[in-house]
C-alpha positions in Angstrom: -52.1 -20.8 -13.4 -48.3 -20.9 -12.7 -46.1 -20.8 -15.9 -43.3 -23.3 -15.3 -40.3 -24.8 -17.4 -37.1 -26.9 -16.5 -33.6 -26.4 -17.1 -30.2 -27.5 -15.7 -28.2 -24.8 -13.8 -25.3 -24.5 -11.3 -26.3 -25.4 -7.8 -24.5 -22.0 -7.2 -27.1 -20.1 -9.3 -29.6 -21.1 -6.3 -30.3 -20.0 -2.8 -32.7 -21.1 -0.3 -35.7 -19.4 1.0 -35.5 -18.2 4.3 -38.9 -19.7 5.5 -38.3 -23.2 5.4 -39.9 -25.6 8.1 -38.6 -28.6 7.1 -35.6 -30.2 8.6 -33.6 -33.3 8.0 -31.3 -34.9 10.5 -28.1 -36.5 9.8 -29.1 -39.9 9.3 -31.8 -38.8 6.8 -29.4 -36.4 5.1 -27.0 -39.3 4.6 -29.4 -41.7 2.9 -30.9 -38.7 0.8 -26.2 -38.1 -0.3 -26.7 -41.9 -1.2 -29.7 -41.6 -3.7 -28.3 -39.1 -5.3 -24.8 -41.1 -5.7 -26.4 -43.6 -7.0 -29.3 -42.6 -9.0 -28.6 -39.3 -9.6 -31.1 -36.0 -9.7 -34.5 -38.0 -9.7 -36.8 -34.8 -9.0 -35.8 -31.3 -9.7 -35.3 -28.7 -7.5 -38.6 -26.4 -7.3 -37.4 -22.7 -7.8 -39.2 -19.6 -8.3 -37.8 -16.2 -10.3 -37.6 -13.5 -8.3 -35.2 -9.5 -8.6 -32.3 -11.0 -7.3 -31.8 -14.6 -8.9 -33.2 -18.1 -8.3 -34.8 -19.0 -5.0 -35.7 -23.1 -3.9 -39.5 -23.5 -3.0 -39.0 -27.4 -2.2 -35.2 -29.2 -2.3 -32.9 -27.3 0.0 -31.9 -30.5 1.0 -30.8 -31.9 -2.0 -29.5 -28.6 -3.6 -27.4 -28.7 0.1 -26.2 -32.2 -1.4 -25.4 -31.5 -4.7 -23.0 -28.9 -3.0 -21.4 -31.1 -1.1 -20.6 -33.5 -4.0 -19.7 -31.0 -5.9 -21.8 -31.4 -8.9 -21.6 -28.6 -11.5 -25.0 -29.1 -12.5 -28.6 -30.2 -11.2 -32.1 -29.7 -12.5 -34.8 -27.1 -12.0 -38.5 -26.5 -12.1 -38.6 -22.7 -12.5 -42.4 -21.6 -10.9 -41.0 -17.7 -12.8 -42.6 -15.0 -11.1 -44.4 -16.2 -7.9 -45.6 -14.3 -5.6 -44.1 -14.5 -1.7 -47.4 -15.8 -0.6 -48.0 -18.3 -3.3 -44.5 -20.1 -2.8 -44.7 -20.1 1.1 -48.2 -21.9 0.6 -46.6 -24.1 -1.9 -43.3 -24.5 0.6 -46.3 -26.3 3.0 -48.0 -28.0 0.4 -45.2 -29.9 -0.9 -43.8 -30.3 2.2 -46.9 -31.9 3.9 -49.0 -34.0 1.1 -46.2 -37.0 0.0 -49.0 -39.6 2.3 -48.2 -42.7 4.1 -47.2 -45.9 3.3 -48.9 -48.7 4.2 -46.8 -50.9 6.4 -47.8 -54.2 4.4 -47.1 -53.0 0.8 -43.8 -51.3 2.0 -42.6 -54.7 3.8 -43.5 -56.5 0.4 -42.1 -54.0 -1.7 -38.8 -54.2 0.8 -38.9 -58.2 0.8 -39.1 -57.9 -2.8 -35.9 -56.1 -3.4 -33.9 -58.6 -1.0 -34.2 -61.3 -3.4 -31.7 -60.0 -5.7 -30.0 -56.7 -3.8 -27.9 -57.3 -1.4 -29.1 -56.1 2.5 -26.0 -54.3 3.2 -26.7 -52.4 -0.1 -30.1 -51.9 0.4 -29.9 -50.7 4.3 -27.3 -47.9 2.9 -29.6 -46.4 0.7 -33.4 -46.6 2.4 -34.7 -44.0 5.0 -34.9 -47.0 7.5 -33.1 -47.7 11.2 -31.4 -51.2 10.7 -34.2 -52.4 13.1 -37.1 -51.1 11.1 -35.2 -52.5 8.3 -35.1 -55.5 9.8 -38.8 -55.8 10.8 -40.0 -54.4 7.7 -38.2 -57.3 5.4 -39.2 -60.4 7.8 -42.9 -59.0 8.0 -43.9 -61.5 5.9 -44.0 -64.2 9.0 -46.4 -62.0 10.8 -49.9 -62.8 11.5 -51.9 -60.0 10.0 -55.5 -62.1 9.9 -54.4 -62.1 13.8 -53.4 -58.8 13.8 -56.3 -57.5 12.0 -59.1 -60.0 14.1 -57.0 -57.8 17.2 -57.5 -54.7 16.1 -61.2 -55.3 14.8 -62.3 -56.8 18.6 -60.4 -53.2 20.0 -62.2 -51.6 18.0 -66.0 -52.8 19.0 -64.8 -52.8 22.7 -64.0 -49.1 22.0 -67.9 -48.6 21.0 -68.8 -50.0 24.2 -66.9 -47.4 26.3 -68.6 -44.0 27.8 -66.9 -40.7 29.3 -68.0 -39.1 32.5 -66.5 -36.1 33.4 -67.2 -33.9 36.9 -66.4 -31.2 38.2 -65.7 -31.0 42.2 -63.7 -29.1 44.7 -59.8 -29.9 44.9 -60.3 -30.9 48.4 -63.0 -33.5 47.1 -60.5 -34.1 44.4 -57.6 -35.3 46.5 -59.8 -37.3 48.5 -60.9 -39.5 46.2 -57.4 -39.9 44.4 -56.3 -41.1 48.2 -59.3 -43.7 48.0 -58.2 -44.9 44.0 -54.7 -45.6 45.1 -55.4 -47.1 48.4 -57.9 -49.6 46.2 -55.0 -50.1 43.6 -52.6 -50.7 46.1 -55.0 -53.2 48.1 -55.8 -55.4 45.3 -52.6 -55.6 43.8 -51.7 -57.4 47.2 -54.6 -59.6 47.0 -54.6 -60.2 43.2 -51.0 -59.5 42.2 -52.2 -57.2 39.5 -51.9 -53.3 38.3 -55.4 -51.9 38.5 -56.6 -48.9 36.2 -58.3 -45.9 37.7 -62.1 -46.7 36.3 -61.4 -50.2 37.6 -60.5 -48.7 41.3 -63.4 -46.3 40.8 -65.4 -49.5 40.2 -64.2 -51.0 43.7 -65.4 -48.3 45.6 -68.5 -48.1 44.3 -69.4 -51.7 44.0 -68.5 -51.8 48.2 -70.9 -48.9 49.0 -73.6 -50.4 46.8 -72.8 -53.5 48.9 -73.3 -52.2 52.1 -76.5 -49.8 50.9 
């Protein structure tokens, strides 16, 4: 059981870890600058005691921005003494298990706050592209019972589908890849059409059936 407790420090009593996989482009970094502007330190920095002072488990990124706007103090979780392999698992752990949204509720949740806040506002601070912005608040014209009878019928066709796999000289190989695009090319003069390989396969094998 880790002992922990929360305080307020100065972002220069911290330093980050040196194992840190996470990274955060500029884009991302900018809208993370703009949450804190505007709402200020919503989750503490995770920290851990250690010999030599304070080290971040999870936040470099926002300890990095509290630098930059200069703020004299931000708050802590203190883990106290963890141990080196404890607060790398924990580095992952926090990093990794913050889910998914679901597209829907997002776009509602989005199309909700356009009623009353300003776009221009709202784009500035959300981790969204202005397109994704965009299609996420005018999701609500989209046919999902469309979208969802789609993916259903996808779905059962996939259950219908089998795998063969063989195993054959590459001489035998390069053979029959000369046959598949001489069929592909054939019937796309015929039928005007891109054919896949199984369906080219399916040529070839229909004709020597034929002529059996």
């Amino acid at each position: 059981m880790v002992s922990s407790r929360e305080s307020w420090v100065a972002p220069s009593a911290l330093r980050p870890n040196t194992w840190n996989p996470n990274r955060m482009d500029d884009f991302m970094y900018a809208k993370e600058l703009e949450s804190i502007k505007r709402f200020g330190f919503a989750v503490p920095i995770i920290v851990r005691s250690t010999a030599t002072g304070l080290e971040i488990v999870d936040g470099e990124h926002r300890w990095k921005a509290a630098v930059e706007l200069g703020l004299s103090r931000i708050p802590i979780w203190d883990l106290g003494r963890l141990s080196d392999m404890d607060a790398k698992q924990l580095t992952i752990v926090l990093n990794e298990t913050r889910g998914q949204p679901d597209k829907q509720l997002l776009a509602k949740l989005v199309q909700n706050l356009a009623v009353t806040e300003p776009s221009a506002a709202l784009e500035s601070l959300l981790p969204f592209s202005q397109s994704v912005f965009a299609e996420l608040a005018n999701l609500q014209k989209f046919d999902w019972q469309a979208l969802e009878e789609k993916t259903q019928q996808q779905a059962a066709e996939r259950t219908r589908w089998v795998e063969r796999l063989y195993r054959m000289p590459k001489d035998v190989a390069e053979v029959l890849d000369q046959a598949v695009a001489r069929v592909k090319t054939n019937m796309k003069a015929e039928l005007d059409d891109d054919l896949t390989d199984w369906q080219a396969l399916e040529v070839l094998a229909a004709e020597y059936l034929g002529g059996a």
